[in-house]
VOTI-741737 format. One record per residue (C-alpha): x, y, z; residue number from 0. Coordinates in Angstrom, 1 decimal, decimal comma, padded with zeros to 4 digits, always signed. Last residue first. Layout:
<atoms>
[[X; Y; Z]; NUM]
...
</atoms>
This chain:
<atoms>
[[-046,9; -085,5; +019,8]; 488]
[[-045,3; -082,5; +018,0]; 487]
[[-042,4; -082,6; +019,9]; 486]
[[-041,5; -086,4; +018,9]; 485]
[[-041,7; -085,5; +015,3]; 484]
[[-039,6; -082,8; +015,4]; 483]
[[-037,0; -084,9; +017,3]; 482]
[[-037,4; -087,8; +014,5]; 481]
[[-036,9; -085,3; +012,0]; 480]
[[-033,9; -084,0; +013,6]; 479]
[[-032,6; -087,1; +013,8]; 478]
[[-032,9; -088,4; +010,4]; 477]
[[-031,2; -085,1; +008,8]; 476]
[[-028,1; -085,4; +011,1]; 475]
[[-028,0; -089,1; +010,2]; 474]
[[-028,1; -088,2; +006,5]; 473]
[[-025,7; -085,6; +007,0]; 472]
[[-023,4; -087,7; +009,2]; 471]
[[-023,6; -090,2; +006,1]; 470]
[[-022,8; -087,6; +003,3]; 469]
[[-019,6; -086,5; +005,3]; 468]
[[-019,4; -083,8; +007,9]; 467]
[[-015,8; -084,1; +009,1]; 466]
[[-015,3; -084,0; +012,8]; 465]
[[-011,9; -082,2; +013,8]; 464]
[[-009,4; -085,1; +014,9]; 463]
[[-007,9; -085,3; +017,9]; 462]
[[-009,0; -088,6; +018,8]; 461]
[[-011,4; -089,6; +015,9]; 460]
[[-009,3; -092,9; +014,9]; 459]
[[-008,9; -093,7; +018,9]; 458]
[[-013,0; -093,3; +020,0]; 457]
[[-013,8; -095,1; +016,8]; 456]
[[-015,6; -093,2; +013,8]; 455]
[[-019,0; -094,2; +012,6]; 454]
[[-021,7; -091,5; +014,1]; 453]
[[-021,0; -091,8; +017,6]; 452]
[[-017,8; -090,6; +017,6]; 451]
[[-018,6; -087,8; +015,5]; 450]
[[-020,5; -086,8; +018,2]; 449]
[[-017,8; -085,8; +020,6]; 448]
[[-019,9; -083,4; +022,8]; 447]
[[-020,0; -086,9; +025,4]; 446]
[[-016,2; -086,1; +026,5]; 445]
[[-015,3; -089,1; +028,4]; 444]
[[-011,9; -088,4; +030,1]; 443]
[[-008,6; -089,5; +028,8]; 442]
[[-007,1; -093,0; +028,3]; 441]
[[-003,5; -094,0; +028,7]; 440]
[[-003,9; -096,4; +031,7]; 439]
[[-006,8; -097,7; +029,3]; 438]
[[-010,7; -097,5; +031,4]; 437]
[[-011,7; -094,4; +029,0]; 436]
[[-010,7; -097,1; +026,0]; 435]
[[-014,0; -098,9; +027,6]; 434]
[[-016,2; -096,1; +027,6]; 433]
[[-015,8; -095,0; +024,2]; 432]
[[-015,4; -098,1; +022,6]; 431]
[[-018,6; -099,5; +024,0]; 430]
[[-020,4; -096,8; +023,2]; 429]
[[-019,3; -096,8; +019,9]; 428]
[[-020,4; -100,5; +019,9]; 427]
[[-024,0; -099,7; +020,9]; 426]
[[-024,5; -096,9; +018,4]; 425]
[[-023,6; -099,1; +015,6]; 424]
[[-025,7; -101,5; +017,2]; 423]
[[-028,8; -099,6; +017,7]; 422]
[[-028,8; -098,5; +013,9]; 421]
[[-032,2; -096,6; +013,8]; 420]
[[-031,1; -093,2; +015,1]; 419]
[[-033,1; -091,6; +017,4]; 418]
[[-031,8; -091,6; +021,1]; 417]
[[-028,3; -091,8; +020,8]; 416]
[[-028,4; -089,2; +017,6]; 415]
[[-030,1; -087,0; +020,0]; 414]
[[-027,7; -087,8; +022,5]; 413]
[[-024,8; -086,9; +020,9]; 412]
[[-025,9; -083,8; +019,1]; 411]
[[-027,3; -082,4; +022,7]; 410]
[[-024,0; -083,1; +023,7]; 409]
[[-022,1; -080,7; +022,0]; 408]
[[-023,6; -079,7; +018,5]; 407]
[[-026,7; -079,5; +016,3]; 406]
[[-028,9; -079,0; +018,4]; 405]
[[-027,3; -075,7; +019,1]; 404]
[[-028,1; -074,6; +015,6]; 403]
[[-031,6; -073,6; +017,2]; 402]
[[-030,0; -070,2; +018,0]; 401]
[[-032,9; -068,1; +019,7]; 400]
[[-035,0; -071,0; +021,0]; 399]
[[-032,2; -071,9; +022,7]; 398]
[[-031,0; -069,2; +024,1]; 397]
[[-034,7; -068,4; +025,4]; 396]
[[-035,3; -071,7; +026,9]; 395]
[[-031,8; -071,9; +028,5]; 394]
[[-032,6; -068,6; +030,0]; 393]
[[-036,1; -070,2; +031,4]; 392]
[[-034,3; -072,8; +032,8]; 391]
[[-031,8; -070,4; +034,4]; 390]
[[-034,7; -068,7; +035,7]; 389]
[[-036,1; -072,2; +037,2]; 388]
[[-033,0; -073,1; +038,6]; 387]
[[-032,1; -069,8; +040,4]; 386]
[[-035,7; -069,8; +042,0]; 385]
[[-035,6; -073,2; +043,2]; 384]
[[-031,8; -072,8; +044,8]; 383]
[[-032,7; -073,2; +048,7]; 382]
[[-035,2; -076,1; +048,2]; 381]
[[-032,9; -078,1; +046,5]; 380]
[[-031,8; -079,2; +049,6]; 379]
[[-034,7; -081,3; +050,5]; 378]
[[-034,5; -083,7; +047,8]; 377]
[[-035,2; -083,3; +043,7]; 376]
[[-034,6; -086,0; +041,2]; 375]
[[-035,1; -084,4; +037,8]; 374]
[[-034,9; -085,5; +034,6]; 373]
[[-034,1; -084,1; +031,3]; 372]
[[-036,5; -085,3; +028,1]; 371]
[[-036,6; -087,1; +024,9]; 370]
[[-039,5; -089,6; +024,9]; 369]
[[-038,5; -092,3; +024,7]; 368]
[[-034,7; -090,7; +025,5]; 367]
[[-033,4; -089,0; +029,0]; 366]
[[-030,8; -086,5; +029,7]; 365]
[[-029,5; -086,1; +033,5]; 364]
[[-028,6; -082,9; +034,6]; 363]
[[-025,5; -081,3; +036,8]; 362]
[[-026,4; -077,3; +036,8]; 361]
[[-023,4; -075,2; +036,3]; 360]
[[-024,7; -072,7; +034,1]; 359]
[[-022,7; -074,3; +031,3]; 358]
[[-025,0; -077,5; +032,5]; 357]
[[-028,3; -076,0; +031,7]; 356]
[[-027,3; -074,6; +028,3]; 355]
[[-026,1; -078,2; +027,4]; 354]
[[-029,6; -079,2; +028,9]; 353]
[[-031,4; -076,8; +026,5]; 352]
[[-029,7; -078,2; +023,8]; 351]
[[-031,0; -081,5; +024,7]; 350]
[[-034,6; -080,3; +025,1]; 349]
[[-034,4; -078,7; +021,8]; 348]
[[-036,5; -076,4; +020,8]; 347]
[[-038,0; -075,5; +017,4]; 346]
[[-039,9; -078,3; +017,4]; 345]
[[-041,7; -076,8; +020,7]; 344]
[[-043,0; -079,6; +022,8]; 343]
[[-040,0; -080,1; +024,9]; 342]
[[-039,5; -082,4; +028,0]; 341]
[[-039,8; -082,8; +031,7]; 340]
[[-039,0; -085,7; +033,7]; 339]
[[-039,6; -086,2; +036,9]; 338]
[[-038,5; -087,2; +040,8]; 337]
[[-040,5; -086,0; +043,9]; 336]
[[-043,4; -088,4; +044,3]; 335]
[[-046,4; -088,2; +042,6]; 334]
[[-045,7; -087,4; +038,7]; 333]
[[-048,6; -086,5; +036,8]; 332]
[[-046,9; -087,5; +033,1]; 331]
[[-044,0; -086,1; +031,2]; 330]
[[-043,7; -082,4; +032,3]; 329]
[[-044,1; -080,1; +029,5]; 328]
[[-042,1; -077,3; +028,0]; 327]
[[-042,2; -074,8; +025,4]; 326]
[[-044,8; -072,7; +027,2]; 325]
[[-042,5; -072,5; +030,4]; 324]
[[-045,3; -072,2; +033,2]; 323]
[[-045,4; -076,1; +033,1]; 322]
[[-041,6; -075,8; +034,7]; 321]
[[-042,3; -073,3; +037,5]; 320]
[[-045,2; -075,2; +039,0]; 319]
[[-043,3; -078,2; +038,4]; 318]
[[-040,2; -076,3; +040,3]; 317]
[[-042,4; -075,5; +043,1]; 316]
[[-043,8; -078,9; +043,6]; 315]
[[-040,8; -080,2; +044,0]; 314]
[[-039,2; -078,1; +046,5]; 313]
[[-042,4; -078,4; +048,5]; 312]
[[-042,5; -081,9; +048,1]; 311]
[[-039,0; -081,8; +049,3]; 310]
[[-039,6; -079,9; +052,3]; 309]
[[-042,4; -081,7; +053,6]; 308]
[[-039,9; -085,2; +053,2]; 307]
[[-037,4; -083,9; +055,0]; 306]
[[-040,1; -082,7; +058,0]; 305]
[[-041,0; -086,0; +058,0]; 304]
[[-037,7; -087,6; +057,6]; 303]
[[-036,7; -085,8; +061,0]; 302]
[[-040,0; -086,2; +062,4]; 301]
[[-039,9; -090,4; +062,1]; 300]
[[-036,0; -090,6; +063,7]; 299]
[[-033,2; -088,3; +061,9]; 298]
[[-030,2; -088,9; +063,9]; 297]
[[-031,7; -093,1; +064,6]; 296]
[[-031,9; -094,1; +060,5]; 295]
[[-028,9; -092,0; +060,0]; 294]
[[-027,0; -093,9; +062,3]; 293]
[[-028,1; -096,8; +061,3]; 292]
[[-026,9; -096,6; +057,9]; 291]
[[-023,4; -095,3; +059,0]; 290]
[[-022,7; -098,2; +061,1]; 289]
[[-023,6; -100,5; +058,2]; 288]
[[-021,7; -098,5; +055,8]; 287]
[[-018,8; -098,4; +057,9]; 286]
[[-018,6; -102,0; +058,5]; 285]
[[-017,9; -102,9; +055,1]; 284]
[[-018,7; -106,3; +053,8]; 283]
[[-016,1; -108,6; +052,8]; 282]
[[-017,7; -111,3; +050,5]; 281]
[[-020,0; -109,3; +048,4]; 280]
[[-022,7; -110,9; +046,5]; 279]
[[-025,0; -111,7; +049,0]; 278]
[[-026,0; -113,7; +051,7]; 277]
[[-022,6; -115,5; +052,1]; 276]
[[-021,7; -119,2; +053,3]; 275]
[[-018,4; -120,9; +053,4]; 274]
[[-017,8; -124,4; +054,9]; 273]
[[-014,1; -124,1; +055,7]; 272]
[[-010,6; -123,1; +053,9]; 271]
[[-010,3; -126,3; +052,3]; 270]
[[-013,7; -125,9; +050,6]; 269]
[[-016,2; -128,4; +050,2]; 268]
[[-019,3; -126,9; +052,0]; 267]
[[-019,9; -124,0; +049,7]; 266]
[[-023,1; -121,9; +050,4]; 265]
[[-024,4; -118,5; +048,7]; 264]
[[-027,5; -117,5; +050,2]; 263]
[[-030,1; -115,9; +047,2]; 262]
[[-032,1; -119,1; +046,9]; 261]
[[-032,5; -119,2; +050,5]; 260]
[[-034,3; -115,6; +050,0]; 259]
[[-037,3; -117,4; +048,6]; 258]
[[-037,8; -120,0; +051,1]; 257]
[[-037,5; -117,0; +054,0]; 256]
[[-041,0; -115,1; +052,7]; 255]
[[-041,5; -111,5; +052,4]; 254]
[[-038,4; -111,2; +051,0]; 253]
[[-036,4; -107,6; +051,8]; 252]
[[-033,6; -106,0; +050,1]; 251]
[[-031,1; -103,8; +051,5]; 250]
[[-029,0; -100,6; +050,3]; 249]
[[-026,0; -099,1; +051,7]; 248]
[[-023,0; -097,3; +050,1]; 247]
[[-022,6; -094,1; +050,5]; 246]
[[-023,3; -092,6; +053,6]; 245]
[[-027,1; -092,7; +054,7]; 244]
[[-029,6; -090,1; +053,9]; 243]
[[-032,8; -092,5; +053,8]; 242]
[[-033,8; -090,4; +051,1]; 241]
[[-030,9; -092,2; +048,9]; 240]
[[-028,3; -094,2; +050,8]; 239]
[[-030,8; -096,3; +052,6]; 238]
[[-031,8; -097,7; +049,1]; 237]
[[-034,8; -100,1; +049,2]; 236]
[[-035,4; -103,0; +047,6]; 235]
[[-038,6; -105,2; +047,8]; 234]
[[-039,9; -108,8; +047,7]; 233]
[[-042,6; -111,2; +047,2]; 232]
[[-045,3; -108,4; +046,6]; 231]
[[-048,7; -111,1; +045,4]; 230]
[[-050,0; -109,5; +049,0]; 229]
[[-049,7; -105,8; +048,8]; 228]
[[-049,5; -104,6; +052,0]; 227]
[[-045,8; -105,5; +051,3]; 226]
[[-045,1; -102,4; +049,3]; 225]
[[-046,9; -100,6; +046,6]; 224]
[[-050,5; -099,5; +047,3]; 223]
[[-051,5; -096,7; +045,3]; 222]
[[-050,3; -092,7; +047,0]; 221]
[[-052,2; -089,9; +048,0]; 220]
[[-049,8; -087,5; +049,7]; 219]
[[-051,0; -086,6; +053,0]; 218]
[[-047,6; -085,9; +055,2]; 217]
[[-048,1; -089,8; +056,6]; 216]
[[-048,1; -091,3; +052,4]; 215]
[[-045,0; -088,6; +051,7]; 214]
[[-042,9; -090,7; +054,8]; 213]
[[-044,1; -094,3; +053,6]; 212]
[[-043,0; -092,6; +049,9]; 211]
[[-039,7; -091,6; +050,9]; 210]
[[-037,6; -094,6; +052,5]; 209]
[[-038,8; -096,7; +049,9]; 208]
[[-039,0; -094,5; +046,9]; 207]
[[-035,6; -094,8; +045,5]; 206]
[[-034,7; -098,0; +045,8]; 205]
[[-038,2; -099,6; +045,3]; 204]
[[-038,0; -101,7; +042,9]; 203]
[[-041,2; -103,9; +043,8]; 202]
[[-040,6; -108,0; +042,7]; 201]
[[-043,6; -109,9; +042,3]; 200]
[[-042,6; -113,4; +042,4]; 199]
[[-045,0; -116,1; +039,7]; 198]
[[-047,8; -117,9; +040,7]; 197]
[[-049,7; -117,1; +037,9]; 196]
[[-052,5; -115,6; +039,3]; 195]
[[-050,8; -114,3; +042,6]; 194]
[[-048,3; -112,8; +039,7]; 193]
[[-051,6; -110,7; +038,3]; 192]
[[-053,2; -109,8; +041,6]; 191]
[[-049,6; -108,6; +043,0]; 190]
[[-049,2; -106,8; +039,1]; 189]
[[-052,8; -105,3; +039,7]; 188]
[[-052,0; -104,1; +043,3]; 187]
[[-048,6; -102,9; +041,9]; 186]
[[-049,9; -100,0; +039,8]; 185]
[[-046,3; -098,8; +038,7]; 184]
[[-045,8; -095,6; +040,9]; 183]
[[-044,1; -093,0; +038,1]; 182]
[[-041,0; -090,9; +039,0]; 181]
[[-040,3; -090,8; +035,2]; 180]
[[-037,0; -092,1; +034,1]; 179]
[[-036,3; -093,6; +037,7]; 178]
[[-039,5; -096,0; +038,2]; 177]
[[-041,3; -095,2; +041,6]; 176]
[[-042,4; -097,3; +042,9]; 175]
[[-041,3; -099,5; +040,2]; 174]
[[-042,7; -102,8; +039,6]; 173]
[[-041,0; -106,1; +037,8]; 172]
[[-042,2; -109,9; +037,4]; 171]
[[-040,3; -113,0; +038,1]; 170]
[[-039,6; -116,5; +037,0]; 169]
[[-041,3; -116,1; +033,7]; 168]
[[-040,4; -119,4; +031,7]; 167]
[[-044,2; -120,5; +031,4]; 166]
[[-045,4; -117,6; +029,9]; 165]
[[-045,8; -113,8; +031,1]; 164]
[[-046,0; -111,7; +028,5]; 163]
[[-049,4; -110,9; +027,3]; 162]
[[-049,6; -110,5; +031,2]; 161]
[[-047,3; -107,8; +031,0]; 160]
[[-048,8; -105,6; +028,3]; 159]
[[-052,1; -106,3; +029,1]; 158]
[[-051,0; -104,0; +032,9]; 157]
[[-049,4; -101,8; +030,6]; 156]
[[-046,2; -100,3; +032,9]; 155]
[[-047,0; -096,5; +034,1]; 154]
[[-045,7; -094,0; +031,5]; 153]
[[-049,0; -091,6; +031,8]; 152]
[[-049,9; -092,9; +028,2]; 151]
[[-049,1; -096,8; +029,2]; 150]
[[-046,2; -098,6; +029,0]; 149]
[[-045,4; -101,4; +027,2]; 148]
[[-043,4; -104,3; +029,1]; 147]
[[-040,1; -105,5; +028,2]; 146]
[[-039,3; -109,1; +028,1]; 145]
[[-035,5; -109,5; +029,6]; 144]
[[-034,1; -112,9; +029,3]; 143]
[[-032,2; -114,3; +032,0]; 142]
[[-028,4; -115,1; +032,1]; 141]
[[-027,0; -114,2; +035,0]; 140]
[[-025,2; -111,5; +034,2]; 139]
[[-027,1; -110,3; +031,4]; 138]
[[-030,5; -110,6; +033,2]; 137]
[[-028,4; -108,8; +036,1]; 136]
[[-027,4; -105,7; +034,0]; 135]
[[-031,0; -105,2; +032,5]; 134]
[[-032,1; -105,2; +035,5]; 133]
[[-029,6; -102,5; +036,3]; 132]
[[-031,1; -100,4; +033,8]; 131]
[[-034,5; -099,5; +036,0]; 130]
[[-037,2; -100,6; +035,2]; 129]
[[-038,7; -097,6; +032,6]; 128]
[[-039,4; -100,8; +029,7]; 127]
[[-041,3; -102,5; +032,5]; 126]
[[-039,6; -105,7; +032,9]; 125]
[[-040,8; -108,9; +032,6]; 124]
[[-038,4; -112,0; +033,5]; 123]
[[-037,1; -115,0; +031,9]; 122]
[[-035,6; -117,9; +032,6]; 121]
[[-034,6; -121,1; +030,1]; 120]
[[-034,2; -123,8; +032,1]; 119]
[[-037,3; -123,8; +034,3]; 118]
[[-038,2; -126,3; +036,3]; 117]
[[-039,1; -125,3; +039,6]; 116]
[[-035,6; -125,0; +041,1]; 115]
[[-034,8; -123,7; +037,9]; 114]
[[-037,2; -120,9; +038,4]; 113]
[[-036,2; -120,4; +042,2]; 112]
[[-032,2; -120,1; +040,5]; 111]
[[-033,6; -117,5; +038,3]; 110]
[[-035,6; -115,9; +040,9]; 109]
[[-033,0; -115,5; +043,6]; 108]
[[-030,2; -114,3; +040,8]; 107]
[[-032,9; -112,0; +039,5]; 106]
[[-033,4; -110,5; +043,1]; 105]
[[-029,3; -110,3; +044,0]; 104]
[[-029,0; -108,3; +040,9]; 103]
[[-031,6; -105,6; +042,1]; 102]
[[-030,1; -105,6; +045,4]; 101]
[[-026,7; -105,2; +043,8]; 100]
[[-027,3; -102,5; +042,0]; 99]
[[-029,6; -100,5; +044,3]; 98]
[[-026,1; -100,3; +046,7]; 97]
[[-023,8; -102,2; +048,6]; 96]
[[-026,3; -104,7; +050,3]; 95]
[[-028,4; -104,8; +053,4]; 94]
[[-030,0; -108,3; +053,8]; 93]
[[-033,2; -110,4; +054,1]; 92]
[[-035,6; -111,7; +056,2]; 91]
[[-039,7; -110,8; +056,8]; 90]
[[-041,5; -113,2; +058,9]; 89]
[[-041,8; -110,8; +061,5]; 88]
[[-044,3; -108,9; +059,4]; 87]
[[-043,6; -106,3; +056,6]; 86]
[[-045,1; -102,9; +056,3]; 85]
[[-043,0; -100,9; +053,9]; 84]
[[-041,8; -098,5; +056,7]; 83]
[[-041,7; -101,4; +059,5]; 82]
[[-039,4; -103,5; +057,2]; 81]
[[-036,8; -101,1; +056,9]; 80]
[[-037,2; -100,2; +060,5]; 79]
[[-036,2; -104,3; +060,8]; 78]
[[-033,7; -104,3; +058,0]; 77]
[[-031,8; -101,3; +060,2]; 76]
[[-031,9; -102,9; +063,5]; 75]
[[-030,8; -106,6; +061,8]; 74]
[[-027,9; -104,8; +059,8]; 73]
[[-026,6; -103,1; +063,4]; 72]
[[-026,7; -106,6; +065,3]; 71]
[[-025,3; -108,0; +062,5]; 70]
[[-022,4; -105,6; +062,6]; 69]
[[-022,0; -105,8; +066,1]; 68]
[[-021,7; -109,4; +066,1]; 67]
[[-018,5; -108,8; +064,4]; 66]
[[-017,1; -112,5; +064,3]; 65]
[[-020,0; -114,6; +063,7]; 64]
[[-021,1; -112,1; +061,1]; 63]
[[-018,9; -113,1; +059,4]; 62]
[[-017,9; -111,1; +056,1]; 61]
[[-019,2; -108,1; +057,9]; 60]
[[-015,8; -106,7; +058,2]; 59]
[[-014,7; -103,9; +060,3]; 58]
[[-012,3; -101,6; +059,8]; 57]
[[-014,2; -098,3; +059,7]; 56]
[[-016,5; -099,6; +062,0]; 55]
[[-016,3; -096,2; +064,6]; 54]
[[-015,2; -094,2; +060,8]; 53]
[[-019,2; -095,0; +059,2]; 52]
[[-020,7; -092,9; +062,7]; 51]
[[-018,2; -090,3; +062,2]; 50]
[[-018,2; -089,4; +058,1]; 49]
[[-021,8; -089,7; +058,7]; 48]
[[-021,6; -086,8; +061,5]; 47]
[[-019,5; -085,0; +059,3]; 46]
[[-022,2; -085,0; +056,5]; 45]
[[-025,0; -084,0; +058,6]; 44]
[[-022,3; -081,0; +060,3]; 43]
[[-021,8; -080,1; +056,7]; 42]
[[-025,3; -080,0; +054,8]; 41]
[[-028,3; -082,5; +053,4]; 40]
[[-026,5; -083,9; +050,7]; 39]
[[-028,0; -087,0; +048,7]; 38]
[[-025,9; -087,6; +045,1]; 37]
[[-026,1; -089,4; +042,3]; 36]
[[-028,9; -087,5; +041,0]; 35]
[[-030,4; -083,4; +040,4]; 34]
[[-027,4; -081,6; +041,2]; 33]
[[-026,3; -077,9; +041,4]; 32]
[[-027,6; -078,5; +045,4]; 31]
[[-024,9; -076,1; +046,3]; 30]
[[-023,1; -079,0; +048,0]; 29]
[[-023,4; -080,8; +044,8]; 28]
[[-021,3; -078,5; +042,9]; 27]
[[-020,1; -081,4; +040,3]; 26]
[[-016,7; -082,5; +040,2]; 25]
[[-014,0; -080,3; +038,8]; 24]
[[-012,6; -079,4; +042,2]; 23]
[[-012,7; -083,0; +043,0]; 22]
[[-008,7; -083,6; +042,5]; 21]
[[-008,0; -080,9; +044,6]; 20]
[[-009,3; -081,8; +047,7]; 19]
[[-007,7; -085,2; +047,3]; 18]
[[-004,5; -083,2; +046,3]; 17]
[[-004,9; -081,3; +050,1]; 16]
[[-005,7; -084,8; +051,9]; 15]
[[-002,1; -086,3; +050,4]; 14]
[[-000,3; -082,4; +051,6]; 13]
[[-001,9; -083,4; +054,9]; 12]
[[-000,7; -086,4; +055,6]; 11]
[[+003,1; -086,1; +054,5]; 10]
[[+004,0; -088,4; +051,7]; 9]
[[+005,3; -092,0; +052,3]; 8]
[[+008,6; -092,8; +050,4]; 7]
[[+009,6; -093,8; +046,9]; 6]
[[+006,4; -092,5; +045,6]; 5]
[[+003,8; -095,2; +044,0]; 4]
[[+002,7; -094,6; +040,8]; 3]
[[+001,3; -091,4; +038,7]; 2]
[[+000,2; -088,1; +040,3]; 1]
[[-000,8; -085,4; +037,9]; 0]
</atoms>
């Protein structure tokens, strides 16, 4: 391992050959062994990204007085942007660093549009499948999250959210479509709903929106989510996702310019100059830009057609595949191309199954309420349906065949995550566990640490065999009821 700064500069390549090196642990995702985090298409795609972002490497979209070339580029890509979701020429807004910060740049907006209007104590309803980085803003800047119900099929409860709504609601929440699920929130009822009210509609679309226009022209029947919507005041969309752009490029849209003013950032006293930013970033990589239109121009309308034909495919296989697994059930009729899919055999567990799943070299994401593992599937993953699904169907068996596996790894961590009643136990052990990762002395995260979870801190159970006490017992006991429970619904 490399600690510090050497006494002189290392050779080039030996410095490239480490960086190699270092990721030889990281998930296979140019084998398409993921199912998130990551959008690869191949090589020569990648290389040609790697390019396009290099011609702006150094360039800083701070001012865009300076590089007009970087507006110019932002201004081309938030105006196909707003083409695809069907915006007019009144539409403004930015390109941002990522589905984070577009989601926290909205409930900045409508927090400071709230107390523009009034409000001191904001608040804003969230479907309880938006997406957690709400969560992160209304902690950030300091407005309350009401969660909204959701329905059978995991759309948000219409009631639900107007039995909400009071006179502190500075903005509502869609997803099209929501992460957990892949479900289309029915945003013609939420536009007609914050119409009513007179309250910002806000569509979280960073997945979907540079998918779903594309799924809508290959036949897909789809609702109405974006700006043909008219109570939609604003939408996010992450380039970076199934718009295939390098890392680190998102935007978000307002339908109407007084609503984005309250997003600018302007400071008129400084010694250094009148300062004014657009978004939460000061210097703004001009890679990203340059990278994002790029993409937008090397694939054109055909080229995220055809991208989007063979991901439908893809998906369509594997939920094909999936409800042929008696022990399994998708959650929901997904539309678009992520899901969920989750056990209804108690003597199955979907957690287990997802241990199994990742010894085969598979990256998955687990998912509580209802337990489940989650699936985001793009074009690539058309190459390895087969391999997943009989894998899957392994991990079935083995599971089925040695239920004990419940009982340890990860699938004992996030069943006790998911089920046990004491949310702020769990929450501090979290805390402790992630945090003491960030130490200069800290290891790795290792989620097959239960015991962690289940009273001890990260440092007292460091190296230290789990004992099963009376307490883990009882919580042991607990969650496997729970889990049984949940199956049998």
């Amino acid at each position: 391992m490399i600690h510090g700064l050497p006494e002189t500069g290392r050779p080039h390549d030996q410095i490239l050959a480490d960086l190699k090196a270092f990721g030889g642990q990281d998930p296979r995702y140019r084998e398409a062994r993921t199912w998130s985090l990551v959008y690869y298409l191949d090589e020569d795609y990648e290389n040609f990204l790697k390019e396009a972002y290099g011609t702006y490497f150094s360039a800083n979209g701070l001012n865009p007085m300076a590089f007009k070339s970087l507006k110019h580029l932002e201004r081309e890509v938030l105006h196909t942007t707003s083409d695809l979701l069907h915006g007019d020429d009144q539409v403004c807004g930015v390109m941002t660093s990522g589905g984070t910060e577009s989601c926290l740049l909205a409930v900045k907006t409508y927090r400071d549009r709230g107390v523009a209007h009034g409000i001191r104590a904001p608040e804003m309803v969230i479907p309880e499948s938006g997406h957690v980085a709400w969560e992160k803003g209304g902690e950030y800047f300091g407005v309350k999250s009401r969660h909204a119900a959701l329905t059978k099929d995991m759309h948000v409860d219409l009631a639900s959210v107007r039995s909400l709504v009071n006179r502190n609601t500075v903005m509502i929440l869609g997803s099209a479509p929501d992460y957990p699920h892949g479900m289309i929130d029915p945003i013609e009822d939420l536009g007609r709903l914050a119409q009513e009210k007179g309250i910002p509609l806000h569509v979280d679309a960073c997945v979907g929106g540079y998918l779903l226009p594309f799924l809508e022209r290959i036949g897909v029947s789809l609702p109405l989510w974006d700006f043909r919507v008219p109570g939609v005041s604003s939408i996010s969309a992450d380039i970076h996702k199934y718009g295939f752009a390098a890392k680190g490029a998102s935007c978000i849209l307002y339908r109407r310019l007084e609503d984005f003013k309250y997003q600018v950032f302007v400071y008129e006293n400084w010694p250094g100059g009148v300062f004014a930013s657009p978004a939460l970033l000061g210097t703004r990589p001009g890679g990203a830009y340059a990278a994002a239109w790029a993409a937008l121009q090397a694939q054109g309308e055909e080229g995220y057609l055809q991208l989007a034909r063979r991901t439908m495919a893809a998906t369509a296989k594997l939920l094909a595949g999936i409800r042929c697994i008696p022990e399994l059930e998708v959650v929901g009729d997904p539309k678009a191309s992520l899901f969920a899919y989750r056990s209804v055999d108690p003597a199955v567990n979907i957690f287990a199954i997802g241990d199994q799943m990742e010894q085969k070299g598979w990256w998955v994401d687990r998912l509580q309420h209802p337990d489940a593992l989650h699936a985001m599937v793009t074009a690539s993953h058309d190459a390895i349906v087969d391999d997943y699904l009989t894998d899957l169907r392994d991990a079935v068996a083995t599971v089925r065949a040695h239920p004990e596996l419940a009982q340890s790894g990860q699938a004992a961590t996030y069943g006790m995550i998911a089920h046990i009643p004491l949310h702020g136990m769990v929450h501090n052990q979290v805390l402790n566990m992630f945090a003491s990762s960030y130490r200069l002395s800290g290891g790795d995260i290792d989620l097959a640490a239960a015991s962690s979870l289940a009273g001890q801190g990260a440092e007292e159970s460091a190296g230290t065999p789990p004992s099963v006490g009376p307490v883990q017992r009882l919580i042991n006991w607990y969650v496997k009821r729970q889990q049984s429970r949940e199956a049998r619904r």
